[in-house]
mmCIF entry with sequence, helices, sheets and N, C-alpha, C, O atoms, coordinates in Angstrom:
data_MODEL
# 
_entry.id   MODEL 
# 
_entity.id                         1 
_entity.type                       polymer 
_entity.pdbx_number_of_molecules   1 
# 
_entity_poly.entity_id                      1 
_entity_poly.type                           'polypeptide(L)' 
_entity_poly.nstd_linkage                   no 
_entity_poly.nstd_monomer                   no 
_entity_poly.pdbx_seq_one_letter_code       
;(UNK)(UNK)(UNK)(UNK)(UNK)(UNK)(UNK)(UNK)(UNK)(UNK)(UNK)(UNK)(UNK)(UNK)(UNK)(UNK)
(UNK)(UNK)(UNK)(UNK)(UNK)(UNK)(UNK)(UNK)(UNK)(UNK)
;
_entity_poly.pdbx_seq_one_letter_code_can   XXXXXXXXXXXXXXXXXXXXXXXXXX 
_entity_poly.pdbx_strand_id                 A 
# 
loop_
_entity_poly_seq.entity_id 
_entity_poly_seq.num 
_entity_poly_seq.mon_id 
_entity_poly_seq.hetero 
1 1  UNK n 
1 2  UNK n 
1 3  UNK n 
1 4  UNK n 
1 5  UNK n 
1 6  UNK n 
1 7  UNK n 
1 8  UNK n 
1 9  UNK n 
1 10 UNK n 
1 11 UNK n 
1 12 UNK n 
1 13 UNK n 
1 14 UNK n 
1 15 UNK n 
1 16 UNK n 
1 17 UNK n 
1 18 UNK n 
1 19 UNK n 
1 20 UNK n 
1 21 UNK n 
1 22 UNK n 
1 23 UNK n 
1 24 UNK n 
1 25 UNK n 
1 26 UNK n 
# 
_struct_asym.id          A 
_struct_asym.entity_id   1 
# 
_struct_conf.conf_type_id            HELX_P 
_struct_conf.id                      HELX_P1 
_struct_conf.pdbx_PDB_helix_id       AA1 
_struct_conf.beg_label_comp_id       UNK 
_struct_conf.beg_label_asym_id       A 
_struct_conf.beg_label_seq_id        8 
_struct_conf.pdbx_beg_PDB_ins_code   ? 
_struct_conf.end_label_comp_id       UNK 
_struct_conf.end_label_asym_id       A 
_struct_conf.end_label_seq_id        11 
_struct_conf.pdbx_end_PDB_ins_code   ? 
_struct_conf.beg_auth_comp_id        UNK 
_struct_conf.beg_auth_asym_id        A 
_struct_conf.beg_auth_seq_id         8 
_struct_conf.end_auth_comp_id        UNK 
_struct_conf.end_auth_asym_id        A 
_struct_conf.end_auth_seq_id         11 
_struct_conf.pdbx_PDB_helix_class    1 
_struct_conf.details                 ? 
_struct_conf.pdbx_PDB_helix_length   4 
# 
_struct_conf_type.id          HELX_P 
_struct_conf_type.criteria    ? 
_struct_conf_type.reference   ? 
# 
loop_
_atom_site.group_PDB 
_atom_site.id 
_atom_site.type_symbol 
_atom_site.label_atom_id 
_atom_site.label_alt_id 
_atom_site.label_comp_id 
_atom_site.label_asym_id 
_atom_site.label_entity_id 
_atom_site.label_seq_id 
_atom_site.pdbx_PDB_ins_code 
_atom_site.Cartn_x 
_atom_site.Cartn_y 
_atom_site.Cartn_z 
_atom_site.occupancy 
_atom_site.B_iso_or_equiv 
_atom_site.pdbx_formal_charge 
_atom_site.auth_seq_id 
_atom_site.auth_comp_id 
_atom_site.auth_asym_id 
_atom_site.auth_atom_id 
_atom_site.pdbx_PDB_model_num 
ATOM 1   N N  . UNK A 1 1  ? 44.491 19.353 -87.416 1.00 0.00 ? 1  UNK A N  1 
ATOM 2   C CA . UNK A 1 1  ? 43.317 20.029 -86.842 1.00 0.00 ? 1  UNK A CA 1 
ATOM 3   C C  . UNK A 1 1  ? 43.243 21.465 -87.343 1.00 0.00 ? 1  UNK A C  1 
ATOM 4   O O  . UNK A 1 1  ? 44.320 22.036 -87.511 1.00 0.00 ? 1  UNK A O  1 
ATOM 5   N N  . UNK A 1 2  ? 42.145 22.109 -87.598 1.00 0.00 ? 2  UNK A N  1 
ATOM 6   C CA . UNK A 1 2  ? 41.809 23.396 -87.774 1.00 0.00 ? 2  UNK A CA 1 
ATOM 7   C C  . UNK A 1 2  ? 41.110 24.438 -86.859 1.00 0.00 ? 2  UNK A C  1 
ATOM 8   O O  . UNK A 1 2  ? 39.978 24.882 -87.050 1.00 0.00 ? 2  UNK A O  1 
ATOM 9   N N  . UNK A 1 3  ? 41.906 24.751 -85.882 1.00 0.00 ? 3  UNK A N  1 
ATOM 10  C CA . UNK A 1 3  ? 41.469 25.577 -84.674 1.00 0.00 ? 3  UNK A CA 1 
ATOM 11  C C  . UNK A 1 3  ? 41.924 26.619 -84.714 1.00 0.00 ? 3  UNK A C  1 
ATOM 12  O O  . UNK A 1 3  ? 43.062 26.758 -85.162 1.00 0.00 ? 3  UNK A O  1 
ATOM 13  N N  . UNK A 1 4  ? 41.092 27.843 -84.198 1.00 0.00 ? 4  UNK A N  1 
ATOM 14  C CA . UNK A 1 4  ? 41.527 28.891 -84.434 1.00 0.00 ? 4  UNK A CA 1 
ATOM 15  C C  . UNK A 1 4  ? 42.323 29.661 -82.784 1.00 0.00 ? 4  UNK A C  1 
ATOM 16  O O  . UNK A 1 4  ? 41.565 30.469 -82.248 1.00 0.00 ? 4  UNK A O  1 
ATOM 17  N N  . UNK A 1 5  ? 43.325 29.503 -82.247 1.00 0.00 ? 5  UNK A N  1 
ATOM 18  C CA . UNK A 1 5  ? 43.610 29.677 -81.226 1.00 0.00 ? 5  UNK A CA 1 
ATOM 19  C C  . UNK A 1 5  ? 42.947 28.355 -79.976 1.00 0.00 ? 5  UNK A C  1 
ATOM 20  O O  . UNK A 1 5  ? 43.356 28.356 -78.815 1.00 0.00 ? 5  UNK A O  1 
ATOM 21  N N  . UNK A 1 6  ? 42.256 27.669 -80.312 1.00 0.00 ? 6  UNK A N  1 
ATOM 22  C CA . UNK A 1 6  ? 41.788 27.208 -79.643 1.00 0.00 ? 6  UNK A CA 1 
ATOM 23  C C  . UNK A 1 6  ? 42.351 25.392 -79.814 1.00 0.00 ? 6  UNK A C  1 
ATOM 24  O O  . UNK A 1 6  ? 41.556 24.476 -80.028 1.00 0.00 ? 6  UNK A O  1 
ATOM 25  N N  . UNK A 1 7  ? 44.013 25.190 -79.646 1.00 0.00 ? 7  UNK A N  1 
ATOM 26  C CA . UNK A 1 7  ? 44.217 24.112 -79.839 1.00 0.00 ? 7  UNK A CA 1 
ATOM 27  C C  . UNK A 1 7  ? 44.127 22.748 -78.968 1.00 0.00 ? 7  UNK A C  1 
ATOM 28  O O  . UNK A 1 7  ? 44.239 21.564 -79.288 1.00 0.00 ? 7  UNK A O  1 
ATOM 29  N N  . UNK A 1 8  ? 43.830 23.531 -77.489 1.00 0.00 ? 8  UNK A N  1 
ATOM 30  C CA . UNK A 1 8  ? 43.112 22.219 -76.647 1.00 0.00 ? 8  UNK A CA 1 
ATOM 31  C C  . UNK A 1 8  ? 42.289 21.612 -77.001 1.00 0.00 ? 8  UNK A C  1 
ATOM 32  O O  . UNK A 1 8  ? 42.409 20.390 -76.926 1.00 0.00 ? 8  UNK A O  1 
ATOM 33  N N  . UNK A 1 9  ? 40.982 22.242 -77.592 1.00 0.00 ? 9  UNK A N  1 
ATOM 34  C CA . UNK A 1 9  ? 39.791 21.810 -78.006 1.00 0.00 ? 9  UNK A CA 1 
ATOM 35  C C  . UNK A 1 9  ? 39.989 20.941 -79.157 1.00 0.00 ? 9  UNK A C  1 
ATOM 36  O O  . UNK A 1 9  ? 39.073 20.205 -79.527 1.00 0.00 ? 9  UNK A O  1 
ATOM 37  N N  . UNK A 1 10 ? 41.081 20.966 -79.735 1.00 0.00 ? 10 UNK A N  1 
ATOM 38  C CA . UNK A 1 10 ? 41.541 20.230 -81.180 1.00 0.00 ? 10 UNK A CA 1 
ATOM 39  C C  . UNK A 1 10 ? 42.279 18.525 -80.719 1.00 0.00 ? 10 UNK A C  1 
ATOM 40  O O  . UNK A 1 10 ? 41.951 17.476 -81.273 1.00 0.00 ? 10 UNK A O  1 
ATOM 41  N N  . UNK A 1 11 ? 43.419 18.660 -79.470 1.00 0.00 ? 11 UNK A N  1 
ATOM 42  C CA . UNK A 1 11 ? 44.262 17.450 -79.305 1.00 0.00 ? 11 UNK A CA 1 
ATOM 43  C C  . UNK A 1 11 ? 43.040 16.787 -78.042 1.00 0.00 ? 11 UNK A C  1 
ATOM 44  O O  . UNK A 1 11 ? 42.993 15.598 -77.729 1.00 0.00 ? 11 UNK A O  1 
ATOM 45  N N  . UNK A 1 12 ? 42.178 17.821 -77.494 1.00 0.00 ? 12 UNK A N  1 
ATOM 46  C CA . UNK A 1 12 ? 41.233 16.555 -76.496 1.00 0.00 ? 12 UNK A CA 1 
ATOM 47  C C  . UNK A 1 12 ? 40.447 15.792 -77.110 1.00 0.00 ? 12 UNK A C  1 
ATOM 48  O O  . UNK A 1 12 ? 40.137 14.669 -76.713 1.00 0.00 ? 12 UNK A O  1 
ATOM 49  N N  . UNK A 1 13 ? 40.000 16.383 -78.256 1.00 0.00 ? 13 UNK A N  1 
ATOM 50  C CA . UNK A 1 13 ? 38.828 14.911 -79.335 1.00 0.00 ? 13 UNK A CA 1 
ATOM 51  C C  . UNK A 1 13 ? 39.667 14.330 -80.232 1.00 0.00 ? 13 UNK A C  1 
ATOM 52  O O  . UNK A 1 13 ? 39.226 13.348 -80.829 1.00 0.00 ? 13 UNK A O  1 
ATOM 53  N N  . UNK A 1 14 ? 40.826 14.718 -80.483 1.00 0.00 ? 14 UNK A N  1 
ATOM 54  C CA . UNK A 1 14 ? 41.994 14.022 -81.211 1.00 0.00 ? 14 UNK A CA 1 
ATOM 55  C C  . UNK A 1 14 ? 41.288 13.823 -82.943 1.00 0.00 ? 14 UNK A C  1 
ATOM 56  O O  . UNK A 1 14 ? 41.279 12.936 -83.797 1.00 0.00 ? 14 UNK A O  1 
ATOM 57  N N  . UNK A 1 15 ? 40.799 15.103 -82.809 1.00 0.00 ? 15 UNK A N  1 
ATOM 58  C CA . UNK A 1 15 ? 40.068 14.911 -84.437 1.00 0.00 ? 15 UNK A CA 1 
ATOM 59  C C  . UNK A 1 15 ? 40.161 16.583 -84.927 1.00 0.00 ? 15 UNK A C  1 
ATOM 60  O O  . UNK A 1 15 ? 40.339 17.587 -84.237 1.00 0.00 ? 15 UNK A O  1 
ATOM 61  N N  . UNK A 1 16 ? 39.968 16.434 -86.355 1.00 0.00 ? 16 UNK A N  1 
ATOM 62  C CA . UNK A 1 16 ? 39.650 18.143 -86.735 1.00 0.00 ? 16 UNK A CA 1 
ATOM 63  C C  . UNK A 1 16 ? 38.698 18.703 -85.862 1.00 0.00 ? 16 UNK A C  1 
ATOM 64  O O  . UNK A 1 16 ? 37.585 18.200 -86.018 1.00 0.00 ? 16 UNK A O  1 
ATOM 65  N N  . UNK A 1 17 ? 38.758 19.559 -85.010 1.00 0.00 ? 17 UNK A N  1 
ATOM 66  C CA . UNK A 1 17 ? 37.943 20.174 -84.625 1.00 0.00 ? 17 UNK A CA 1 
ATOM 67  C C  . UNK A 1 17 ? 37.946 21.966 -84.498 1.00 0.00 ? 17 UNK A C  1 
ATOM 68  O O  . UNK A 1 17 ? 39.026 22.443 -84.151 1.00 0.00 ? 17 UNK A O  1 
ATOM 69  N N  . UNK A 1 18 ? 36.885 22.878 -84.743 1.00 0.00 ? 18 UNK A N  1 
ATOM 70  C CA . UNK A 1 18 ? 36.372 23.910 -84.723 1.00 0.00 ? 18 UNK A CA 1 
ATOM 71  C C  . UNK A 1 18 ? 36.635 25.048 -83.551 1.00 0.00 ? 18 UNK A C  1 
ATOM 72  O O  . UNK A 1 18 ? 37.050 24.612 -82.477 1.00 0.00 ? 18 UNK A O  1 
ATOM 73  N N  . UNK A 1 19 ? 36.497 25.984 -83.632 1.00 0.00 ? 19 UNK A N  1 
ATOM 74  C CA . UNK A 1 19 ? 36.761 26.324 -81.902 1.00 0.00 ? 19 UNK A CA 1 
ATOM 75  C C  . UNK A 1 19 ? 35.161 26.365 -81.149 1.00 0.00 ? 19 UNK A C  1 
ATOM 76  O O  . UNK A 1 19 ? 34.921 26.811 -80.027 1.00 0.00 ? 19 UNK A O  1 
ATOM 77  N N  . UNK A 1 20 ? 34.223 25.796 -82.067 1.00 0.00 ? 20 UNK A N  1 
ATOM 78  C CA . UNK A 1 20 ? 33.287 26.186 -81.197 1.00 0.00 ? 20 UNK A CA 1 
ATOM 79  C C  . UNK A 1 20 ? 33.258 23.931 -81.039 1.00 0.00 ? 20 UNK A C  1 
ATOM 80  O O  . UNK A 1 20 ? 32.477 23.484 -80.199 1.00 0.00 ? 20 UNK A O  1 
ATOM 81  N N  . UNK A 1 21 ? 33.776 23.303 -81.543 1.00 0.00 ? 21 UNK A N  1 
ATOM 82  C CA . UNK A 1 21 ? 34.194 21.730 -80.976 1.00 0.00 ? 21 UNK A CA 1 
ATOM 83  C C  . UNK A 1 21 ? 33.429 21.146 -81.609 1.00 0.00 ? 21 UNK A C  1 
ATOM 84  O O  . UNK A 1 21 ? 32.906 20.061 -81.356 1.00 0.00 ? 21 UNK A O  1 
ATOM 85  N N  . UNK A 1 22 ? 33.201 22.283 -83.111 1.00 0.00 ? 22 UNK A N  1 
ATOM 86  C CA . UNK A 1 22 ? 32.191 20.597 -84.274 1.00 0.00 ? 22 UNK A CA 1 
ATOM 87  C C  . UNK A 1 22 ? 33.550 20.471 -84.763 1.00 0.00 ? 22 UNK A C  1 
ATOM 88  O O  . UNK A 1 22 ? 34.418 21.316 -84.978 1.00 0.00 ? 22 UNK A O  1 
ATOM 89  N N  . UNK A 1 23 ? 33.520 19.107 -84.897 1.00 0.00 ? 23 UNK A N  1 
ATOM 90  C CA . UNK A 1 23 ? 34.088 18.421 -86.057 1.00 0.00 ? 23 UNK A CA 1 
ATOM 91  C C  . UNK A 1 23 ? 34.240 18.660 -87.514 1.00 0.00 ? 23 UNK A C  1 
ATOM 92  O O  . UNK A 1 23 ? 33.167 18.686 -88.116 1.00 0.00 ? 23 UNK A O  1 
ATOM 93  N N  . UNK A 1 24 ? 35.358 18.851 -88.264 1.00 0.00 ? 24 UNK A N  1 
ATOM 94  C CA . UNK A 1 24 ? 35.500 19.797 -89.058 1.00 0.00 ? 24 UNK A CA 1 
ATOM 95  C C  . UNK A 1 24 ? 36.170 18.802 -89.980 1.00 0.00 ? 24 UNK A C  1 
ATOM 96  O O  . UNK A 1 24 ? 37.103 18.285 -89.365 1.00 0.00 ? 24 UNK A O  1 
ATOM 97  N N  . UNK A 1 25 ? 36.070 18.342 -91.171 1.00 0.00 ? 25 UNK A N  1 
ATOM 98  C CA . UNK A 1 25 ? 36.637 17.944 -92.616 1.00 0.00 ? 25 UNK A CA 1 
ATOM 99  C C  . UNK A 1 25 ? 37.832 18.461 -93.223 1.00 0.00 ? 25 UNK A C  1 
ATOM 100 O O  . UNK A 1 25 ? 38.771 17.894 -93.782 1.00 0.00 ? 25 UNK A O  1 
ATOM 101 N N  . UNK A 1 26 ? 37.562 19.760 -92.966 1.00 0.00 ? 26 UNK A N  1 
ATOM 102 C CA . UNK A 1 26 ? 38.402 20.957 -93.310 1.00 0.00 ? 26 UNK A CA 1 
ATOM 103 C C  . UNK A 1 26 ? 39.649 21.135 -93.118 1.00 0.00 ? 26 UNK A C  1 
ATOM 104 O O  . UNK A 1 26 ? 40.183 22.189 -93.466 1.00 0.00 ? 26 UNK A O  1 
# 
């Protein structure tokens, strides 16, 4: 995942996610 401080938002959709919670490739 690629979160910036924001790693809840990353293991609750269990996907790359953003800190604002788009979905991220990246």
């Amino acid at each position: 995942c690629s979160c910036e401080g924001r790693r809840v938002n990353c293991w609750k959709k269990g996907l790359h996610s953003v800190p604002d919670g788009i979905p991220a490739n990246t």
